[in-house]
C-alpha positions as CSV (number, residue, x, y, z in Angstrom):
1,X,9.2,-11.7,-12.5
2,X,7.5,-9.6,-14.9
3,X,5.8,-6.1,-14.1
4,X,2.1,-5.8,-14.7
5,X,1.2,-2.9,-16.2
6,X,-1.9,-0.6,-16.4
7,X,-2.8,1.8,-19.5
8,X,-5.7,3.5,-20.8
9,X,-7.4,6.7,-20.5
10,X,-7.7,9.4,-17.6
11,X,-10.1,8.2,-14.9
12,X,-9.9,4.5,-16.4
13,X,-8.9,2.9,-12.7
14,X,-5.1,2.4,-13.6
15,X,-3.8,3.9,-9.9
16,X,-7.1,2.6,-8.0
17,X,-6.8,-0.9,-9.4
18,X,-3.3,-0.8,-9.5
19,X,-2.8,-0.7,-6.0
20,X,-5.2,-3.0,-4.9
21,X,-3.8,-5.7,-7.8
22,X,0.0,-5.1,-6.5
23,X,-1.2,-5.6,-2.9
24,X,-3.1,-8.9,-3.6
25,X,-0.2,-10.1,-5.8
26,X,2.5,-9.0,-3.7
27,X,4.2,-6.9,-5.8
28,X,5.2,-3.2,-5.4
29,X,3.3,-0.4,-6.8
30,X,4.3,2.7,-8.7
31,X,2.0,5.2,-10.2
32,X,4.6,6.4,-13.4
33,X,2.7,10.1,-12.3
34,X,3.1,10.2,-8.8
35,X,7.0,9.0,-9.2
36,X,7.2,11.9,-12.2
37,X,5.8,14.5,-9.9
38,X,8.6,13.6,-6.8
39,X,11.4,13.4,-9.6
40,X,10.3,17.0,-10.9
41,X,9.2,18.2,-7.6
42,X,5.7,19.6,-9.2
43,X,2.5,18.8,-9.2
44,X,1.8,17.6,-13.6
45,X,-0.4,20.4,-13.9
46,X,2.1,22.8,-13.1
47,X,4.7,21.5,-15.1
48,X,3.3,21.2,-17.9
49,X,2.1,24.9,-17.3
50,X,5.5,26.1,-16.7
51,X,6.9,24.2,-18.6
52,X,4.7,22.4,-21.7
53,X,3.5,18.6,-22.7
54,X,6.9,18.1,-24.6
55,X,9.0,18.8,-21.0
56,X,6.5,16.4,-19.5
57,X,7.0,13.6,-22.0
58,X,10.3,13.6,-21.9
59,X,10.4,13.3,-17.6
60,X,7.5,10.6,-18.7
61,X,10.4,8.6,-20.9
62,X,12.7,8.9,-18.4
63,X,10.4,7.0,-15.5
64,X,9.3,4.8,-18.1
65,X,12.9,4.0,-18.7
66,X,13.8,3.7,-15.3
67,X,10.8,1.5,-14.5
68,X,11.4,-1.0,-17.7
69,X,14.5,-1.8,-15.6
70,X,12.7,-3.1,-12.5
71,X,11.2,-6.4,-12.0
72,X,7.8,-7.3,-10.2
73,X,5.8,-4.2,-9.9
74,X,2.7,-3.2,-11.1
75,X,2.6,0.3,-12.5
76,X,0.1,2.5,-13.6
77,X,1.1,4.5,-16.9
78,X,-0.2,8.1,-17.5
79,X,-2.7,8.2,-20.2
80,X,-0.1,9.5,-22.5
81,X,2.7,7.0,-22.0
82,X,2.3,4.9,-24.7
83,X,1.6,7.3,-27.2
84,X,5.8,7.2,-27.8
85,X,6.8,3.6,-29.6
86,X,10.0,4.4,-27.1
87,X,8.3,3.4,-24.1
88,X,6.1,1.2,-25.4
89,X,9.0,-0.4,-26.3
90,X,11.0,-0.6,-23.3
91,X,7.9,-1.5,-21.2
92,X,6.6,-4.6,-22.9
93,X,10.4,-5.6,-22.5
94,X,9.6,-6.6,-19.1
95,X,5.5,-6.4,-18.7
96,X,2.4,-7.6,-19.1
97,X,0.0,-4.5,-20.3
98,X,-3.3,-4.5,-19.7
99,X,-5.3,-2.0,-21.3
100,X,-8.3,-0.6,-18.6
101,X,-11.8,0.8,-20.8
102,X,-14.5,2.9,-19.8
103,X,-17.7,4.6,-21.0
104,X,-16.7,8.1,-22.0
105,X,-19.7,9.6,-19.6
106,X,-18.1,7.4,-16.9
107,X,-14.5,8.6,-17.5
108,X,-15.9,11.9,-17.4
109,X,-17.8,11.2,-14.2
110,X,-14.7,10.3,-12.2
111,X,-12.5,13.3,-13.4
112,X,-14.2,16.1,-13.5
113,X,-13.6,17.8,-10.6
114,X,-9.6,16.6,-10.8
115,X,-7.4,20.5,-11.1
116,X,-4.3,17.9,-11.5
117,X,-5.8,16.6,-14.9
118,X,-4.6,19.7,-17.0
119,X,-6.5,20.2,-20.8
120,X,-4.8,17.4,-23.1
121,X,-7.1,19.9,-26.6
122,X,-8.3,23.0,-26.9
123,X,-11.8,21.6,-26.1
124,X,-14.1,23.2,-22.9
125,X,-16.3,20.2,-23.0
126,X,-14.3,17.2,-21.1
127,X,-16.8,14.6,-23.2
128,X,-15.8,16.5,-26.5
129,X,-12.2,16.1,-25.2
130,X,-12.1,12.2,-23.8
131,X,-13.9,11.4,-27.3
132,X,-11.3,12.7,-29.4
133,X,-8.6,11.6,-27.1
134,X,-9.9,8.1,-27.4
135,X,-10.2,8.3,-31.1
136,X,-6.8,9.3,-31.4
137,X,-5.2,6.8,-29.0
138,X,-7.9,3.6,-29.3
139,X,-5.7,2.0,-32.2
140,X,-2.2,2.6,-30.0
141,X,-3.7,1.5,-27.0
142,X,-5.1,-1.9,-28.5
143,X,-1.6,-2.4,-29.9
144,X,0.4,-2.4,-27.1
145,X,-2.5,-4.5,-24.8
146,X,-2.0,-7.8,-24.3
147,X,-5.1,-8.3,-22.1
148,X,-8.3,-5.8,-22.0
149,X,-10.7,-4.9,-19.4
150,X,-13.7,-2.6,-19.3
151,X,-14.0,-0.6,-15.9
152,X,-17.4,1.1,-16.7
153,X,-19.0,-1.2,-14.6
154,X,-20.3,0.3,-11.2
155,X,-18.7,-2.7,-8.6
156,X,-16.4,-1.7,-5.7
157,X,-12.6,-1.5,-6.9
158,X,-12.3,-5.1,-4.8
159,X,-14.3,-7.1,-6.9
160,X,-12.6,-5.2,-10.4
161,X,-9.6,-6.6,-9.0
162,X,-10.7,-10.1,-8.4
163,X,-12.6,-10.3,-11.8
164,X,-9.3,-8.6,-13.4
165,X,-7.3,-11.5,-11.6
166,X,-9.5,-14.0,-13.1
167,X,-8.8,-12.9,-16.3
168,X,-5.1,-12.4,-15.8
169,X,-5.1,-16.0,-15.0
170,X,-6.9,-17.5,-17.8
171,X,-4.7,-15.1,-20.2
172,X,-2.6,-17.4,-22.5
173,X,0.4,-15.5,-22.3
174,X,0.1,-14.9,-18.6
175,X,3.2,-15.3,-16.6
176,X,3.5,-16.9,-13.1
177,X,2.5,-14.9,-10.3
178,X,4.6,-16.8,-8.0
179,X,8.1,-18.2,-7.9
């Protein structure tokens, strides 16, 4: 069966959703960060401080890899991961990606206070840095989406899920959950 597969930016509810969306589909999780840090050993933020974005993007493409290759998970993509046509590539092989929006000010207002969400610009402001971001990634993003939904909403991570599910459902190119 297919993998679902969560996008967007930082502080979007890819690994919040994600895990309650695998656990109500019953299908494994894998948050495509929290495998990258086990495979490297290090936390992202030190990584990429020892070590630079490149270094990370290429551990990135090799998880992504590796995931394309598995069947019924859901997995919840760094921020960055389809920013290389490689992985975007190799993921939609197998998946179903749905790109997760929010209001800027809302993105902002769950991350700030995250130390493993190293600087992606040289901005200080994180709103000055989540607009550009967007602006640079909006049109990638919307590419590689086959369904959209907006997170900005304040309901409990529950009721995202079941209202993602709905949608999932209705989705013309949805696949069957169950075999």
């Amino acid at each position: 069966m297919k993998n679902i597969i969560l996008t967007g930016m930082r502080g979007s509810g890819k690994s919040t959703l994600g895990k309650l969306l695998a656990a109500k589909l019953g299908k494994d999780f894998i948050d495509l960060d929290d495998y990258i840090e086990k495979s490297a050993s290090g936390k992202i933020a030190e990584l990429v401080r020892e070590h630079g974005w490149d270094h990370f993007r290429e551990l990135e493409k090799k998880a992504a890899q590796e995931m394309a290759q598995k069947d019924n998970l859901v997995i919840a993509t760094g921020g960055g991961t389809f920013l290389d046509p490689e992985n975007t590539s190799n993921l939609k092989k197998n998946g179903f990606v749905i790109l997760l929006t929010a209001d800027i000010e809302k993105l902002a207002e769950r991350i700030e206070f995250d130390e493993n969400r190293p600087p992606l610009t040289d901005h200080k402001d994180l709103i000055a840095e989540l607009k550009q971001l967007w602006k640079q990634r909006k049109e990638i993003y919307l590419g590689c989406a086959d369904l959209t939904y907006d997170t900005s909403q304040d309901l409990d991570p529950t009721s995202k899920v079941d209202e993602l599910m709905e949608l999932i459902a209705l989705h013309p190119a949805c696949m069957r959950w169950k075999e």
